[in-house]
N, C-alpha and C positions, 0 to 999 in steps of 0.2 A: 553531544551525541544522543544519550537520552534522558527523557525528561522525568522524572518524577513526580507525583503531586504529591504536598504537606500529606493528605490520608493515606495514600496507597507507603509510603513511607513507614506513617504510625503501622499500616498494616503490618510491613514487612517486617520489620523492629517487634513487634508483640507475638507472630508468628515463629522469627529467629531466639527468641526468647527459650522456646521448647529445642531447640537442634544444640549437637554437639558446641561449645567455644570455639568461636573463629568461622565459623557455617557464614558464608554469604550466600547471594544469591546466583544464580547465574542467567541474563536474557541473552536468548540464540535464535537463528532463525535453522530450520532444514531445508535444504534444495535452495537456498537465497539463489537472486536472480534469475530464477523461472516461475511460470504460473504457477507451481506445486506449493510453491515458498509459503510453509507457515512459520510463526514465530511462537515461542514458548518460554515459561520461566520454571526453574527448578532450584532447591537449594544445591551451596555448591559447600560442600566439604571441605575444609585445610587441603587434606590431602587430594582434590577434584582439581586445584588452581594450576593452570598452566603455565608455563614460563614464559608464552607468548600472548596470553590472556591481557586485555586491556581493562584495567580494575579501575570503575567510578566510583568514588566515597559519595555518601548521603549520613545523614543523619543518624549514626549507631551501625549501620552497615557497610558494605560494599555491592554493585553491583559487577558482576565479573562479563565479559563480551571475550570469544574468543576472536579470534583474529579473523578468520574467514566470516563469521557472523556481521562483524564491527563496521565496513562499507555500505553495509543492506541497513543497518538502524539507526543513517542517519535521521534526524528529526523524529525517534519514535517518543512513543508519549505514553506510561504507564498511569493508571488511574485507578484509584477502589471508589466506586460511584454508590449509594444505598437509594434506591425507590419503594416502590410498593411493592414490588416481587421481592426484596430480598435485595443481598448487598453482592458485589461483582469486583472483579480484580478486571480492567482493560486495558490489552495491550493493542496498542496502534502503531504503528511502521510502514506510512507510506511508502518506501522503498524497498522493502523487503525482496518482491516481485522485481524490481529492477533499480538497478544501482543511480542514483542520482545523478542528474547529466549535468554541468556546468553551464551558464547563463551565455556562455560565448561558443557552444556546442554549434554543429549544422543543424538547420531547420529540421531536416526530417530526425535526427537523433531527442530535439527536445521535444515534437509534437511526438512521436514514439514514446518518450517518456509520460507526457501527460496522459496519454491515453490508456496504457498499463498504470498508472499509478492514481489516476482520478477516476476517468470515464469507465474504464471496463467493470472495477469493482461496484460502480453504479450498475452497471447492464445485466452486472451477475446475477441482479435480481430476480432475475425476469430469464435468465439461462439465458443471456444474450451478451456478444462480443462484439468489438468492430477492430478491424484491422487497416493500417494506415498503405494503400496497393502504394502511390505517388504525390507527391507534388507536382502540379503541371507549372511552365515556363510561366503564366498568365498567375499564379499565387494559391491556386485551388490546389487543397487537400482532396483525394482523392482517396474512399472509406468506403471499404466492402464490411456490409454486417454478416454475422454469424452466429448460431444457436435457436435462441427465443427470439431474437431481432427478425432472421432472416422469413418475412412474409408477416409479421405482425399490423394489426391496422394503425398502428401507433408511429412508424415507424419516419413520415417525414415531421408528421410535430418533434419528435426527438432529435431528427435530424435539424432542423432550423432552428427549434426553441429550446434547444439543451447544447447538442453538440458544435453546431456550427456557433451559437454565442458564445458559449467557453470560450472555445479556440479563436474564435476574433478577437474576444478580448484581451487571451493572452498573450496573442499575436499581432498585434493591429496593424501593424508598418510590413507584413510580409506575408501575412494570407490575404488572398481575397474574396475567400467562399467555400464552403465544404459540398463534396457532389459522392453522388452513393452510385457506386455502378454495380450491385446485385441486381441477380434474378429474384425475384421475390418467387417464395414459392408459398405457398397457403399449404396448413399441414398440420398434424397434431402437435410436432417441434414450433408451431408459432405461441407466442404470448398471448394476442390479444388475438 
């Protein structure tokens, strides 16, 4: 469920060091499976352990996940990374924002997925969404943009050379081309 690196470990263990006997930790997500969904870690007290709580061991601790959080962190990845600025605790959870779909899902449920859980966090950069309108009978994903997207001059390189390659590739046998049906509007909401 989730992953820990050997450091962010040492982190937590040198951390858990200073907290009451028995103190693990505990990673949660709030609002899991909506856009709002952030994820956080906090120490968790003896007495904070739920009966329903799903308790991962590591190295000198435990990580605790309660039950509602536990669906949203599949494949999350805790890390303590040190650069030039200074050293960082990171957590990652691609599915936090939306529950992991199964490989045997309908088409539009797994491109729905990829798109909350790879593409948009990309576009957020730029205050930009896309939302997946249809599948047409012919194999085309059919993607209205929104935010920073909608009217950027950026916006069919993104669409050919970022979005519609992704999704070919991860689709190959069941797309056969992404088409943008926004108005563009030019505006201070555009990016570029």
């Amino acid at each position: 469920m989730i992953t820990i690196s050997d450091t962010a470990q040492a982190h937590f263990v040198k951390l858990l060091a200073d907290q009451p006997e028995g103190t693990h930790i505990r990673v949660f997500v709030i609002s899991p499976g909506t856009a709002q969904a952030e994820c956080g870690v906090s120490y968790c007290p003896p007495d904070a352990a739920e009966a329903d709580d799903v308790e991962l061991p590591f190295n000198g601790f435990s990580a605790m996940v309660d039950e509602k959080s536990a669906p949203f962190l599949d494949d999350a990845s805790i890390d303590f990374v040190t650069d030039q600025l200074g050293s960082q605790l990171t957590l990652k959870a691609p599915n936090a924002k939306m529950r992991k779909v199964s490989g045997d899902a309908p088409l539009v449920e797994r491109i729905e997925y990829v798109i909350q859980s790879e593409i948009n966090p990309q576009l957020a950069s730029h205050g930009g969404n896309i939302t997946l309108i249809e599948i047409t009978d012919d194999g085309v994903a059919v993607l209205q943009f929104g935010g920073g997207c909608n009217g950027c001059s950026q916006v069919d390189i993104t669409l050919k050379n970022g979005i519609e390659k992704q999704l070919l590739d991860m689709f190959p046998t069941e797309l056969t081309g992404v088409r943008d049906v926004t108005e563009h509007q030019h505006g201070d909401h555009s990016y570029a």
